[in-house]
MARGUKE-819201 format. One line per 8 residues: their letters; for each residue x, y, z of N, C-alpha, C, O, CB. Coordinates in nm, 4 decimals. Glycine has a CB too. Layout:
A	X Y Z X Y Z X Y Z X Y Z X Y Z  ... .
***
This chain:
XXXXXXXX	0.5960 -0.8958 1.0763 0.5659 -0.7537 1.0784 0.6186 -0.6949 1.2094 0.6299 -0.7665 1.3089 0.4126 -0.7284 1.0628  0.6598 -0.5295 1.2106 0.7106 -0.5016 1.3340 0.5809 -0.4972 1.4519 0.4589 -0.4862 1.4399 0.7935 -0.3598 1.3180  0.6689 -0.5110 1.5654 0.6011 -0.4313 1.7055 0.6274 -0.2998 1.7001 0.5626 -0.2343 1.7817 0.6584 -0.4765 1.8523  0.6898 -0.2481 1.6416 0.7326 -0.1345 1.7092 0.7399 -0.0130 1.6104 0.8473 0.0020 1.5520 0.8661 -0.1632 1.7755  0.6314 0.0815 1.5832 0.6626 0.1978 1.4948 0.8021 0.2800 1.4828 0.8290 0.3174 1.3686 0.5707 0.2891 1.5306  0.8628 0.3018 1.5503 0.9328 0.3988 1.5390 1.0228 0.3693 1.6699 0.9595 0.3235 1.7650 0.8519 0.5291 1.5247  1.1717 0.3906 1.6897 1.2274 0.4070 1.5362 1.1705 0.2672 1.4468 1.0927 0.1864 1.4975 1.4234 0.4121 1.5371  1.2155 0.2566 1.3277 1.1697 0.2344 1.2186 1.2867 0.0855 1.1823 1.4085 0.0983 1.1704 1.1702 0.3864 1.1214 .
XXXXXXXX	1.2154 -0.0399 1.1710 1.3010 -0.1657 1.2123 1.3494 -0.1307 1.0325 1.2680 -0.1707 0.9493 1.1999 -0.3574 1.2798  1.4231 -0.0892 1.0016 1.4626 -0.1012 0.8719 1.4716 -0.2118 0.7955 1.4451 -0.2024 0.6757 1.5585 -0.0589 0.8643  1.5128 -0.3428 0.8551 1.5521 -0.4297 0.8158 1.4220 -0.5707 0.7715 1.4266 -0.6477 0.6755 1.6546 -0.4428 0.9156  1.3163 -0.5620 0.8824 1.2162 -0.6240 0.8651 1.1475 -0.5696 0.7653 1.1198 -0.6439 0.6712 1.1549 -0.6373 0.9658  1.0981 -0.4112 0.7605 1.0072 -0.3556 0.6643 1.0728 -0.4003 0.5164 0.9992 -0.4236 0.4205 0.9931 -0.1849 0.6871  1.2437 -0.4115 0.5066 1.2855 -0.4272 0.3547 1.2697 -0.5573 0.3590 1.2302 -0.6045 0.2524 1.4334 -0.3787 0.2993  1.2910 -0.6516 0.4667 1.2521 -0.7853 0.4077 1.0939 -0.7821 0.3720 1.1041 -0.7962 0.2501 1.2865 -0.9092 0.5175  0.9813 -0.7748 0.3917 0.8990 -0.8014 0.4343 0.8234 -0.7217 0.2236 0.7591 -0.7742 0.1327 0.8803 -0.7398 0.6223 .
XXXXXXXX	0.8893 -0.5726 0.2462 0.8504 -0.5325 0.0784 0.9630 -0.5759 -0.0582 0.9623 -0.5414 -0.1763 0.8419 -0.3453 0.0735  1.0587 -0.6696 0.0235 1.0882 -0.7475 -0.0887 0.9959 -0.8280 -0.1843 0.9836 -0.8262 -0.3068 1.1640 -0.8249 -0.0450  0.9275 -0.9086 -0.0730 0.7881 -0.9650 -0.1407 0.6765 -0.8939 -0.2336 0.6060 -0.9281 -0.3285 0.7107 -1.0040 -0.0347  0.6897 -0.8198 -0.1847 0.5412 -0.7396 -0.2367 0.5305 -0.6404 -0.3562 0.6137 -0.5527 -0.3328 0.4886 -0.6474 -0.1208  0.4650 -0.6125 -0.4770 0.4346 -0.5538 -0.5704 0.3494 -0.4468 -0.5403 0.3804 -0.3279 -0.5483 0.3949 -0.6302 -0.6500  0.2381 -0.4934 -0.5044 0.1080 -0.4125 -0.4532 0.1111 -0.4489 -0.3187 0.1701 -0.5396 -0.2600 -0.0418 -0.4498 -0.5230  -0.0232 -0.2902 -0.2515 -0.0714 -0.3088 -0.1790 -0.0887 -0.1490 -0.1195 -0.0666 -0.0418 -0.1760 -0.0155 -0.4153 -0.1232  -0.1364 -0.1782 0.0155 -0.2354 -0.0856 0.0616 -0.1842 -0.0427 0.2216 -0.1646 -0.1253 0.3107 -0.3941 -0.1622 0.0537 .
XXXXXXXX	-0.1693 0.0921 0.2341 -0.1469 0.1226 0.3794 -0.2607 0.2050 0.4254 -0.2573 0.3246 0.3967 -0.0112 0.1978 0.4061  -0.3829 0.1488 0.5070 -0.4861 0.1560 0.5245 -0.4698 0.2477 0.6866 -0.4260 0.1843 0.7826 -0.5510 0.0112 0.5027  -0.5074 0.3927 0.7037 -0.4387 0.4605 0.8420 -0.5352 0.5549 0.8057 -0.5466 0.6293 0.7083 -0.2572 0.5113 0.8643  -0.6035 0.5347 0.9080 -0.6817 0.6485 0.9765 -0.5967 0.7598 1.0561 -0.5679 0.7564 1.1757 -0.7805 0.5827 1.0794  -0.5615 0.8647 0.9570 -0.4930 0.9848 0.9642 -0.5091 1.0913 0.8685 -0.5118 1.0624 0.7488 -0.3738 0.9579 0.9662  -0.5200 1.2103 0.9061 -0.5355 1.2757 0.7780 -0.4271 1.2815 0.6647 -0.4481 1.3142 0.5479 -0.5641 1.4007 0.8083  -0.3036 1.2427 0.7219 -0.1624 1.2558 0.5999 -0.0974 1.1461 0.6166 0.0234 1.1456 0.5926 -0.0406 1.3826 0.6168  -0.1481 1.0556 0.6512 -0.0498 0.8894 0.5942 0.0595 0.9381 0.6437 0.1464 1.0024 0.5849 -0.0213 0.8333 0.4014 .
XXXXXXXX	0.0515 0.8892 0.8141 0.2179 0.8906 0.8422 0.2816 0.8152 0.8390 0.4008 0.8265 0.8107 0.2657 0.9187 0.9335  0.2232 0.7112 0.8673 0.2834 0.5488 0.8763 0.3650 0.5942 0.7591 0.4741 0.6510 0.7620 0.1650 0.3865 0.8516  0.2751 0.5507 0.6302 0.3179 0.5537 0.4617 0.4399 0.6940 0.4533 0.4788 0.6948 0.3365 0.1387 0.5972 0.3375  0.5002 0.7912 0.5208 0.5668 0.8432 0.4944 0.6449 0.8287 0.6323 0.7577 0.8713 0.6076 0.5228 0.9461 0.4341  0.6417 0.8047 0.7134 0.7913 0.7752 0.7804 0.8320 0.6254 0.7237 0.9468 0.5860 0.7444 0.7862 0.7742 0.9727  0.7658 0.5665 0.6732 0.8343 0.4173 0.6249 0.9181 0.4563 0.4946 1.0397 0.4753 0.4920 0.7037 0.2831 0.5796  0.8410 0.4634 0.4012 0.9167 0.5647 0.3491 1.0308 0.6580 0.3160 1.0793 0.6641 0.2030 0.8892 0.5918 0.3637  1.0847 0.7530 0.4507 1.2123 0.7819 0.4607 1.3186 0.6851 0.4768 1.4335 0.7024 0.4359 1.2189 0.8563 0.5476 .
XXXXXXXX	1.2710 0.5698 0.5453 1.3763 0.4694 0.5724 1.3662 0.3456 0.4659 1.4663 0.2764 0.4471 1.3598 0.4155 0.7272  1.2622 0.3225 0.4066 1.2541 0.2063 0.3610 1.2119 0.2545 0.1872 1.1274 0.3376 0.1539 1.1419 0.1111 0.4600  1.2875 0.1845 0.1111 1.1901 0.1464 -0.0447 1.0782 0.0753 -0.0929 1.0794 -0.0308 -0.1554 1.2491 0.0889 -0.1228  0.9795 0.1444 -0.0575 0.8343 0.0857 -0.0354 0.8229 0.1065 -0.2319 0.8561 0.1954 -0.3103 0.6936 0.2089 0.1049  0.7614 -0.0217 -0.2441 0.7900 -0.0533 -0.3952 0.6656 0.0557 -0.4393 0.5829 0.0986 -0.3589 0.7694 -0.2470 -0.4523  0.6696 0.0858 -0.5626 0.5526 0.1912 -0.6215 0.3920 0.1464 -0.6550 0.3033 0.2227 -0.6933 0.6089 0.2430 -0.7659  0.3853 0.0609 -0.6399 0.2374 -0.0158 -0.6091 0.2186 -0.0798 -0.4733 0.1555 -0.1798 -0.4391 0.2128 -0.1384 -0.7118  0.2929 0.0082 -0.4050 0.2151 0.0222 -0.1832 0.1312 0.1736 -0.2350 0.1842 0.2731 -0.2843 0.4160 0.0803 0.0326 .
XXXXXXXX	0.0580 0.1622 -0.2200 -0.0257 0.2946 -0.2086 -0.0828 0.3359 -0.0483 -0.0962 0.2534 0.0421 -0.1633 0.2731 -0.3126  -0.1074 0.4588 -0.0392 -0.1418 0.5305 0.1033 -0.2574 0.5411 0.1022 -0.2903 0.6234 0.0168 -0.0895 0.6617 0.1385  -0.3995 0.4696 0.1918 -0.5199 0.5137 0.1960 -0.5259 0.5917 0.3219 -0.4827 0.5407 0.4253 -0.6156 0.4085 0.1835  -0.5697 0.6965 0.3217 -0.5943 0.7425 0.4986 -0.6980 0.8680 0.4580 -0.7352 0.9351 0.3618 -0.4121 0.8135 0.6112  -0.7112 0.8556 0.5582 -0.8738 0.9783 0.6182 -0.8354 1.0389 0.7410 -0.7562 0.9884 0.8205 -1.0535 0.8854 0.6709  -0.9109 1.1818 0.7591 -0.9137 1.2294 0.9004 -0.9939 1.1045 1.0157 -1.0539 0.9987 0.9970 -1.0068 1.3880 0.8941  -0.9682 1.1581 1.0969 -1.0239 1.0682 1.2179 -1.1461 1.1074 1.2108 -1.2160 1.0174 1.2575 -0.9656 1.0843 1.3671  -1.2254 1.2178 1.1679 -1.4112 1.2636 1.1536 -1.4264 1.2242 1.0236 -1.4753 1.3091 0.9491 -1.4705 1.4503 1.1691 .
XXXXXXXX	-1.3919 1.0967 0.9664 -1.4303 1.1137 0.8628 -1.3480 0.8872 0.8532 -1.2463 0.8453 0.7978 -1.3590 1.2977 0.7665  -1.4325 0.8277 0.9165 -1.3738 0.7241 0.9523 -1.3919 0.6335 0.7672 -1.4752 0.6645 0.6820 -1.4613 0.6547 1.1146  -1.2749 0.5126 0.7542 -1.2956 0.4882 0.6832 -1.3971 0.3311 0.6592 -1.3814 0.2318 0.7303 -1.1909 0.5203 0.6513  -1.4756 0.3378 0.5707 -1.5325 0.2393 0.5533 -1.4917 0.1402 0.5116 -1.3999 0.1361 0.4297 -1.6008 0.2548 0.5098  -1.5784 -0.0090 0.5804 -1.4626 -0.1499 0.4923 -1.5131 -0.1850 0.3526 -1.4545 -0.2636 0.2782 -1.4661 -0.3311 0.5829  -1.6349 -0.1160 0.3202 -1.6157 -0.1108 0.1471 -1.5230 -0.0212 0.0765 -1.4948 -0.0249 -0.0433 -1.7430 -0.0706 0.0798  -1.4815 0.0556 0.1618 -1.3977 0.1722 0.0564 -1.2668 0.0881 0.0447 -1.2225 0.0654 -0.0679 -1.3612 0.3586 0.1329  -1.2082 0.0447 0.1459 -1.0856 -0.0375 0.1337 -1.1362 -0.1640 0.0561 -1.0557 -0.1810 -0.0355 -1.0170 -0.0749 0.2833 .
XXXXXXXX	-1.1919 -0.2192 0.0535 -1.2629 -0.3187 -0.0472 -1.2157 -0.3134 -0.1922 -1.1409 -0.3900 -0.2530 -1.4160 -0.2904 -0.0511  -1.2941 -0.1765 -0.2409 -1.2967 -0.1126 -0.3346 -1.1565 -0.1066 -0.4064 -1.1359 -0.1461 -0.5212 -1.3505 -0.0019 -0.2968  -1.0423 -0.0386 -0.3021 -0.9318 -0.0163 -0.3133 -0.8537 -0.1319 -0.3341 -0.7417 -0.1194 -0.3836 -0.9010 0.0505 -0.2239  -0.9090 -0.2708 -0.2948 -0.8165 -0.3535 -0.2870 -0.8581 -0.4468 -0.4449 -0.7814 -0.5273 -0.4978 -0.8218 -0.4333 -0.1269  -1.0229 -0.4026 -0.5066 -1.0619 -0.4530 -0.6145 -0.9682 -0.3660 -0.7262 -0.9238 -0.4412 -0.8129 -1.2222 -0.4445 -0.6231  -0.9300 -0.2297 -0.7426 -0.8661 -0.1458 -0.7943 -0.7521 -0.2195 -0.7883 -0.7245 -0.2504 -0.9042 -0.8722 -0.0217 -0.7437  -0.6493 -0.2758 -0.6915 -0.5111 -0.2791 -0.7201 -0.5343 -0.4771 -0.8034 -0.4662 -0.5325 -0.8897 -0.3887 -0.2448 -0.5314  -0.6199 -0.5124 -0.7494 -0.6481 -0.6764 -0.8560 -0.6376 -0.6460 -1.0427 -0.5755 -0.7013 -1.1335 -0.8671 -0.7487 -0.8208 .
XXXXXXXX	-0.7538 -0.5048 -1.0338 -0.7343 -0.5110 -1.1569 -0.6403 -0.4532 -1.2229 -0.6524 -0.4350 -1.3441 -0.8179 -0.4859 -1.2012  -0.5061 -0.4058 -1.1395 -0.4506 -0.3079 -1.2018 -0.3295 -0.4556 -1.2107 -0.2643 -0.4751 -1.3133 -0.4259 -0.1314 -1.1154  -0.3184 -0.5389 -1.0981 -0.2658 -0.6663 -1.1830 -0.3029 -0.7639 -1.2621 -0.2216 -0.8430 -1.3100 -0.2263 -0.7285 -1.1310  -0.4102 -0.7678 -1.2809 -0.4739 -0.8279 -1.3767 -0.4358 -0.7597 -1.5564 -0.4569 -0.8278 -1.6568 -0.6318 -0.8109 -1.3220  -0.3910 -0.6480 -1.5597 -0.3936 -0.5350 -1.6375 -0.2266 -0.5725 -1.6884 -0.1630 -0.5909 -1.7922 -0.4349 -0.3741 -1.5448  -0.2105 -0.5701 -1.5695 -0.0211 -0.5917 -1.5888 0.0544 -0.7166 -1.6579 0.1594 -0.7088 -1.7216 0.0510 -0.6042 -1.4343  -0.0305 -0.8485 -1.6288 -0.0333 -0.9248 -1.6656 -0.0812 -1.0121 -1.7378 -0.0396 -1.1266 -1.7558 -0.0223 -0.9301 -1.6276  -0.1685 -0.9620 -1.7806 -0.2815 -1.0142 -1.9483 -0.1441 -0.9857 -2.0665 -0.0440 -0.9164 -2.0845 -0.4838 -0.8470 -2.0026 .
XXXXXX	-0.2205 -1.0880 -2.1221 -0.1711 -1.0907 -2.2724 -0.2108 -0.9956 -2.3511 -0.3148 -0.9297 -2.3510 -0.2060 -1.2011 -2.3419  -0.1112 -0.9938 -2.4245 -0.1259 -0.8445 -2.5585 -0.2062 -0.9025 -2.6216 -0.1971 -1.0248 -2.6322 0.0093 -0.7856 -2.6752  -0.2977 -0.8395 -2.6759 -0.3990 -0.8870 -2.8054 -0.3083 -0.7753 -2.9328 -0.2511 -0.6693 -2.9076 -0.6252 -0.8307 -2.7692  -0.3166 -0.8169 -3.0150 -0.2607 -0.8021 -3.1662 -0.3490 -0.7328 -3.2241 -0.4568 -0.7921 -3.2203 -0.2372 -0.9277 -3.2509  -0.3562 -0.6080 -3.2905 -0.4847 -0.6157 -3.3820 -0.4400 -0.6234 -3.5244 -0.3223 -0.6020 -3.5535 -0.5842 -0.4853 -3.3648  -0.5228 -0.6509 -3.6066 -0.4894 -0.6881 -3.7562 -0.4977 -0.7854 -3.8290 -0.4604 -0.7783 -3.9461 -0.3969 -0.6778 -3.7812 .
***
C-alpha cells in the first residue's frame, strides 16, 4: 500500500486493485476524497465502495462492520448457484 497520498502512486494502487472485487474506502470526510482522487487516476473496480462521514459525525466500528457484512453477502449472492424452478 502507498506512503504517500498524493501525487497519486498510479502504479501500486493498479497493482494492488488488480486483486480486488470488493471492498470498502472507510474516510472520515464528508465527500470521500481519498475514493475520488484515486479514482481520477486509477480504475477502482465497481465493488470498492466509498464509506465516509463528516468529522461531527464520527464513524462507528459497527457501521463499517455492517458494511463489510453487506459486501459478503453481496458475494455470496454473486456466487451461489441458480436454483431452477419447475
Amino acid at each position: 500500500m502507498p506512503k504517500l497520498l498524493y501525487p497519486v502512486s498510479e502504479q501500486v494502487y493498479q497493482d494492488f486493485f488488480a486483486s480486488v472485487k470488493r471492498g470498502l474506502f472507510v474516510e472520515q470526510s464528508h465527500q470521500g476524497q481519498l475514493h475520488r482522487i484515486i479514482r481520477m487516476f486509477v480504475d477502482v473496480p465497481r465493488g470498492v465502495e466509498s464509506f465516509s462521514r463528516s468529522g461531527s459525525n464520527p464513524i462507528a466500528p459497527n457501521d463499517v462492520l455492517e458494511r463489510i457484512k453487506a459486501q459478503m453477502r453481496a458475494i455470496q449472492d454473486e456466487y451461489a448457484p441458480v436454483q431452477q424452478v419447475g
